[in-house]
TIMI-2910 file (N, C-alpha, C, CB; in pm, 1 decimal, decimal comma, always signed):
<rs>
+----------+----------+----------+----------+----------+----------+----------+----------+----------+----------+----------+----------+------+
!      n_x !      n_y !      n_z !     ca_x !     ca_y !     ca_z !      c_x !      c_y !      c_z !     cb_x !     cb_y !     cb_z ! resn !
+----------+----------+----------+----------+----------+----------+----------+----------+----------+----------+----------+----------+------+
! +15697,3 !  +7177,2 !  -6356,8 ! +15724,7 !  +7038,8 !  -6382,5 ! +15847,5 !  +7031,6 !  -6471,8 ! +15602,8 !  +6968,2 !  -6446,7 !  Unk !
! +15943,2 !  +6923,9 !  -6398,8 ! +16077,0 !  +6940,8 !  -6514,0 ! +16045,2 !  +6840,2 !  -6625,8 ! +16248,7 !  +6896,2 !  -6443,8 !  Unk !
! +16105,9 !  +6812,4 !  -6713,8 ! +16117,2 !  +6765,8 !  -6870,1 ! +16254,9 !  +6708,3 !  -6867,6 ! +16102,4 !  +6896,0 !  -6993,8 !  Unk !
! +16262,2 !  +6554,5 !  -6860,7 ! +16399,9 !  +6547,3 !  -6881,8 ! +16475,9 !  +6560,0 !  -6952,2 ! +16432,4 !  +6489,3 !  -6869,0 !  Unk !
! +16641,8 !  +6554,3 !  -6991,5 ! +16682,7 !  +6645,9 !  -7131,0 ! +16664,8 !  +6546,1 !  -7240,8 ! +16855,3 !  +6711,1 !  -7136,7 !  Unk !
! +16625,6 !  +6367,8 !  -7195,1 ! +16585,2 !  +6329,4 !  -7345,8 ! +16450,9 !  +6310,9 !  -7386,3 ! +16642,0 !  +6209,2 !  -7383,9 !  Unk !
! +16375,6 !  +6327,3 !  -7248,8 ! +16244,1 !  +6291,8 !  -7330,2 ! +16175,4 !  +6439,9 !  -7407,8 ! +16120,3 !  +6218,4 !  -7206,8 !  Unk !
! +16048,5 !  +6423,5 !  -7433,1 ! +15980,0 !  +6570,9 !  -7482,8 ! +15893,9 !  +6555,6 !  -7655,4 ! +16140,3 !  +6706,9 !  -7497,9 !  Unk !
! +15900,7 !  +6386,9 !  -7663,8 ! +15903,0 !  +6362,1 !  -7784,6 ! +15717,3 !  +6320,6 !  -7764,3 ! +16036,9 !  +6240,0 !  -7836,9 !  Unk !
! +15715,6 !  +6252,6 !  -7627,8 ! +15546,0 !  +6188,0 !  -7588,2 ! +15476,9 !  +6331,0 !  -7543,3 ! +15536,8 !  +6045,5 !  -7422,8 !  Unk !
! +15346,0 !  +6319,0 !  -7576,4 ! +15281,8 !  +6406,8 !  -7566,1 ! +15207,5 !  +6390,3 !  -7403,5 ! +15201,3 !  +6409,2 !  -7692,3 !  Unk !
! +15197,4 !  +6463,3 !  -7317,8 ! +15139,4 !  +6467,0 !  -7171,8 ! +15006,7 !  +6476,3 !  -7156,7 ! +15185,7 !  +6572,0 !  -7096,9 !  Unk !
! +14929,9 !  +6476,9 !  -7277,8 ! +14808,4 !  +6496,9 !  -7262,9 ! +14729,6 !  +6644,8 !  -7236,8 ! +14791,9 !  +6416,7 !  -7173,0 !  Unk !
! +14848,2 !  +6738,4 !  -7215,3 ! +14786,4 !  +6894,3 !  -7209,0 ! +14723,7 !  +6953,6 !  -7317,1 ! +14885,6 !  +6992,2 !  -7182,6 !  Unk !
! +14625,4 !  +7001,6 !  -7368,1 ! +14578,0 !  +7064,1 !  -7442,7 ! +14589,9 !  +7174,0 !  -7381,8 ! +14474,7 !  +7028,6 !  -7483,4 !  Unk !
! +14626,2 !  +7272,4 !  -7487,0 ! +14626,2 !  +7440,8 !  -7427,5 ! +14527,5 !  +7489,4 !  -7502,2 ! +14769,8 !  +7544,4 !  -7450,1 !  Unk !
! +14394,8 !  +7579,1 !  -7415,7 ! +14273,2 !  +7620,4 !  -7475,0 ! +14321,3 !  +7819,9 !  -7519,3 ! +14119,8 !  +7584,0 !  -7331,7 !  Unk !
! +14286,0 !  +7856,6 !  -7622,6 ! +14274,5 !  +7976,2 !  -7596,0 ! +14229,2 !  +8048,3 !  -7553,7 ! +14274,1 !  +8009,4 !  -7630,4 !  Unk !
! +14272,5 !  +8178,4 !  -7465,5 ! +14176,5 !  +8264,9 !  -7421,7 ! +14178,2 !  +8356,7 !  -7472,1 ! +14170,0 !  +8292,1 !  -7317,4 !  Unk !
! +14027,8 !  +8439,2 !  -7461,9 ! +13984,1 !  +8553,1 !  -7496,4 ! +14086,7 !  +8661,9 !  -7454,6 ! +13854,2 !  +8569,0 !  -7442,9 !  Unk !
! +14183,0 !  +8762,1 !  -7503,4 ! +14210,4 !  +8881,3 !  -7396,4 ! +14107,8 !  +8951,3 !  -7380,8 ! +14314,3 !  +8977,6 !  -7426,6 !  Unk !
! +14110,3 !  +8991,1 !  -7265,7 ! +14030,8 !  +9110,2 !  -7201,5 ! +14096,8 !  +9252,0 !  -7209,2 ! +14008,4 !  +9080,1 !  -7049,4 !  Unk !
! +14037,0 !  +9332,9 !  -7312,6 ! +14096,0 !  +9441,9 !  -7349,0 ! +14022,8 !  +9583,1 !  -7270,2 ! +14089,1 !  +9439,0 !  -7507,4 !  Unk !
! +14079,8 !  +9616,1 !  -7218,4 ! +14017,5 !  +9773,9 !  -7179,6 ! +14058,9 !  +9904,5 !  -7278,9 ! +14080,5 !  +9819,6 !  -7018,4 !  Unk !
! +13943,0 !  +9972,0 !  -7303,9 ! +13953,1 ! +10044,6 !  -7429,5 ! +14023,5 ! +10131,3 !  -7342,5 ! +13820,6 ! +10095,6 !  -7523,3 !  Unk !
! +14157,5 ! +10231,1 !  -7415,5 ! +14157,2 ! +10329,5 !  -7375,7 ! +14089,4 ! +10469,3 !  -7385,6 ! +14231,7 ! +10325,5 !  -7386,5 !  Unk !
! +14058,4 ! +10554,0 !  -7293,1 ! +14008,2 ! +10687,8 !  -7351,1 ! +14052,1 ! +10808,8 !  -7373,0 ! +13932,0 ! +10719,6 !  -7302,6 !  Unk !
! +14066,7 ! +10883,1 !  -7449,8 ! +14073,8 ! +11004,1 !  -7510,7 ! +14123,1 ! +11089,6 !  -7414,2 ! +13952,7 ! +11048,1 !  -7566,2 !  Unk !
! +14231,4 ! +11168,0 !  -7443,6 ! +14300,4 ! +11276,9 !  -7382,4 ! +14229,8 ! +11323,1 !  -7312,9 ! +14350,1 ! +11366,9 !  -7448,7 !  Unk !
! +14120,8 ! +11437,4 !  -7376,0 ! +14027,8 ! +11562,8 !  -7380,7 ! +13930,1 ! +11461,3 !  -7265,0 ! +13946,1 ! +11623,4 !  -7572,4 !  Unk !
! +13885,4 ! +11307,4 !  -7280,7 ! +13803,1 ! +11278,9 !  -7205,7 ! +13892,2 ! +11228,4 !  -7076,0 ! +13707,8 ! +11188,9 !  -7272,2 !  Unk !
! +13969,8 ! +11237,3 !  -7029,4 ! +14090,9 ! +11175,9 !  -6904,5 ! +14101,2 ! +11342,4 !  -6863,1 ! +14290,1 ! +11072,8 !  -6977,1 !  Unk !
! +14082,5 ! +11443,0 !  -6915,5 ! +14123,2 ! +11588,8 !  -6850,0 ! +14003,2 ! +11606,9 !  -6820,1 ! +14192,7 ! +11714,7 !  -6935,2 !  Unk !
! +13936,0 ! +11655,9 !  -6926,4 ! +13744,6 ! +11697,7 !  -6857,0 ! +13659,6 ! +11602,2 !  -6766,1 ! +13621,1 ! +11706,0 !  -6993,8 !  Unk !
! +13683,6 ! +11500,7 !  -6769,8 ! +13575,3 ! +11394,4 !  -6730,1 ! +13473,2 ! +11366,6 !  -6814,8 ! +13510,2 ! +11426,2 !  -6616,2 !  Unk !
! +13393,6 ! +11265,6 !  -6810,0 ! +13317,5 ! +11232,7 !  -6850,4 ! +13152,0 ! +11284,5 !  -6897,2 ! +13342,5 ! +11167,9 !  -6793,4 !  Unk !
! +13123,0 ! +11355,6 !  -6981,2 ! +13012,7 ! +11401,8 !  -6976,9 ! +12879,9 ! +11354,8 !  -6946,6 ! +13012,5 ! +11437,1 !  -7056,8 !  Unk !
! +12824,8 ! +11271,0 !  -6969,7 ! +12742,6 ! +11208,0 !  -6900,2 ! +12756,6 ! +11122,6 !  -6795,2 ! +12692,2 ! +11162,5 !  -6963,4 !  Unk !
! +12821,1 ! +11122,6 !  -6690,7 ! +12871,0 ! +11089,2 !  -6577,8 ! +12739,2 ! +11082,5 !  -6479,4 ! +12985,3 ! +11189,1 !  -6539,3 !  Unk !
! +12647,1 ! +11053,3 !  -6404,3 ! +12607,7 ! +11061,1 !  -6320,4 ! +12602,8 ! +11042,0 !  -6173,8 ! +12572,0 ! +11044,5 !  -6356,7 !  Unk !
! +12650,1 ! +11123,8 !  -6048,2 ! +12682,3 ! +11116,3 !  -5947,0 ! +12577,9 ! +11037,6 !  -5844,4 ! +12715,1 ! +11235,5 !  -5925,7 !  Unk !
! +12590,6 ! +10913,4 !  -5787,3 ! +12504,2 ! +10842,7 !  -5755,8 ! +12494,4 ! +10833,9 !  -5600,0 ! +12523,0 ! +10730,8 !  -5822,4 !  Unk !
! +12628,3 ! +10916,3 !  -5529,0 ! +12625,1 ! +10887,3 !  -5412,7 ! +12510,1 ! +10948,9 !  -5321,3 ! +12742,8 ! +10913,6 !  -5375,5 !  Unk !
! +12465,1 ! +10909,7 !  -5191,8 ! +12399,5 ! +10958,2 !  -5112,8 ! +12491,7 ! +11117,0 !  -5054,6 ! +12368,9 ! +10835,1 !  -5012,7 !  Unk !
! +12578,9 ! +11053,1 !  -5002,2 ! +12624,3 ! +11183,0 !  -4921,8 ! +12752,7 ! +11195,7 !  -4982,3 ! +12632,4 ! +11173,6 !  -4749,5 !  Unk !
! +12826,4 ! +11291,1 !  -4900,3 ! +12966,0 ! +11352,8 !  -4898,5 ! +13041,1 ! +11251,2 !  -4866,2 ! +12992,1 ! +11468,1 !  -4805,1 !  Unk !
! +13217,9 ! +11251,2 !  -4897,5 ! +13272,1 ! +11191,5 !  -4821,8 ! +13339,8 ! +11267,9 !  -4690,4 ! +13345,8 ! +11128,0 !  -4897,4 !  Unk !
! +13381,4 ! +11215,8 !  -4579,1 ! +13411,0 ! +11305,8 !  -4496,0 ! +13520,8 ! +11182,9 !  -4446,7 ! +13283,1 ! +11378,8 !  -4396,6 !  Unk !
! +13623,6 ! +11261,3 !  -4438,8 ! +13747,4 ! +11131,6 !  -4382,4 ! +13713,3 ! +11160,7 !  -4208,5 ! +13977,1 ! +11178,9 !  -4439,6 !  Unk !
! +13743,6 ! +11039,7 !  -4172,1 ! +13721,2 ! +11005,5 !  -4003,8 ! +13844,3 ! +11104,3 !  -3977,5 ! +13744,1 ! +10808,5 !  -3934,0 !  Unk !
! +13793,1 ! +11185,9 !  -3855,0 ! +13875,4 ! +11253,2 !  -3716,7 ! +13978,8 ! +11151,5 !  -3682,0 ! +13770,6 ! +11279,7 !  -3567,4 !  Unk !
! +14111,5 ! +11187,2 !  -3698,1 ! +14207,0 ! +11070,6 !  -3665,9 ! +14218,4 ! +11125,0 !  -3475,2 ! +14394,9 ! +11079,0 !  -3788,7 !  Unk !
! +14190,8 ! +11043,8 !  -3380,4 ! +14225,6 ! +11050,9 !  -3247,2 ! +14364,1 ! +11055,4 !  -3224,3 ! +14173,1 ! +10949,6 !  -3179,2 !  Unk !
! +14397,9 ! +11100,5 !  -3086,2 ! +14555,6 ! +11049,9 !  -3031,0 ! +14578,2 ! +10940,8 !  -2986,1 ! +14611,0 ! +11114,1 !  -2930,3 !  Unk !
! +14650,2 ! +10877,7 !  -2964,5 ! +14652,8 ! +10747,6 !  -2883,1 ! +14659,8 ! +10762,8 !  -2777,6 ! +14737,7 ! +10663,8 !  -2899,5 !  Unk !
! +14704,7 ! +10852,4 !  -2695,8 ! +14659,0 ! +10915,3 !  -2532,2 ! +14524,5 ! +10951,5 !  -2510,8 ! +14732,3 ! +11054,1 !  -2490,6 !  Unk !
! +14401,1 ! +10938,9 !  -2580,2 ! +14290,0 ! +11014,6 !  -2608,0 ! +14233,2 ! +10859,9 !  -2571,9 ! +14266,8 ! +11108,8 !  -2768,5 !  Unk !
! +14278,8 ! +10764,2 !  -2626,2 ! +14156,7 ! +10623,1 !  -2552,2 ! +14150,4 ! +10611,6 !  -2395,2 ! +14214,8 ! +10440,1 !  -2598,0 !  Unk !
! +14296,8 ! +10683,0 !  -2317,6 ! +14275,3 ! +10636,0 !  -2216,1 ! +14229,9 ! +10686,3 !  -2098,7 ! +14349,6 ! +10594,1 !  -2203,3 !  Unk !
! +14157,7 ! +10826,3 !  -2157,9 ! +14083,0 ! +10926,9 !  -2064,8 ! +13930,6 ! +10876,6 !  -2077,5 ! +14103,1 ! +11099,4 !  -2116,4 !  Unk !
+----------+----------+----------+----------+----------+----------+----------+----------+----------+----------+----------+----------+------+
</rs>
């Protein structure tokens, strides 16, 4: 929204609320190289990347 160059003196009615930042802690050297010690692995299985096909291979 432009502001013309004389007005700026009336107020628009905006209130600006503060926000919280949202901070993410950083972590520790030693814990970014080793991993996490109490970590628990939750997955069911392995990952296994999909068999990439040829594109001559759909049309047999």
């Amino acid at each position: 929204m432009c502001m013309p160059h004389g007005g700026g003196s009336r107020s628009n009615g905006y209130i600006e609320i503060n926000k919280v930042k949202k901070h993410i802690q950083k972590v520790s050297q030693e814990q970014f190289e080793k991993g996490d010690p109490n970590f628990i692995d939750e997955r069911k299985n392995e990952y296994v990347p999909k068999k990439k096909k040829a594109f001559f291979s759909f049309f047999e």
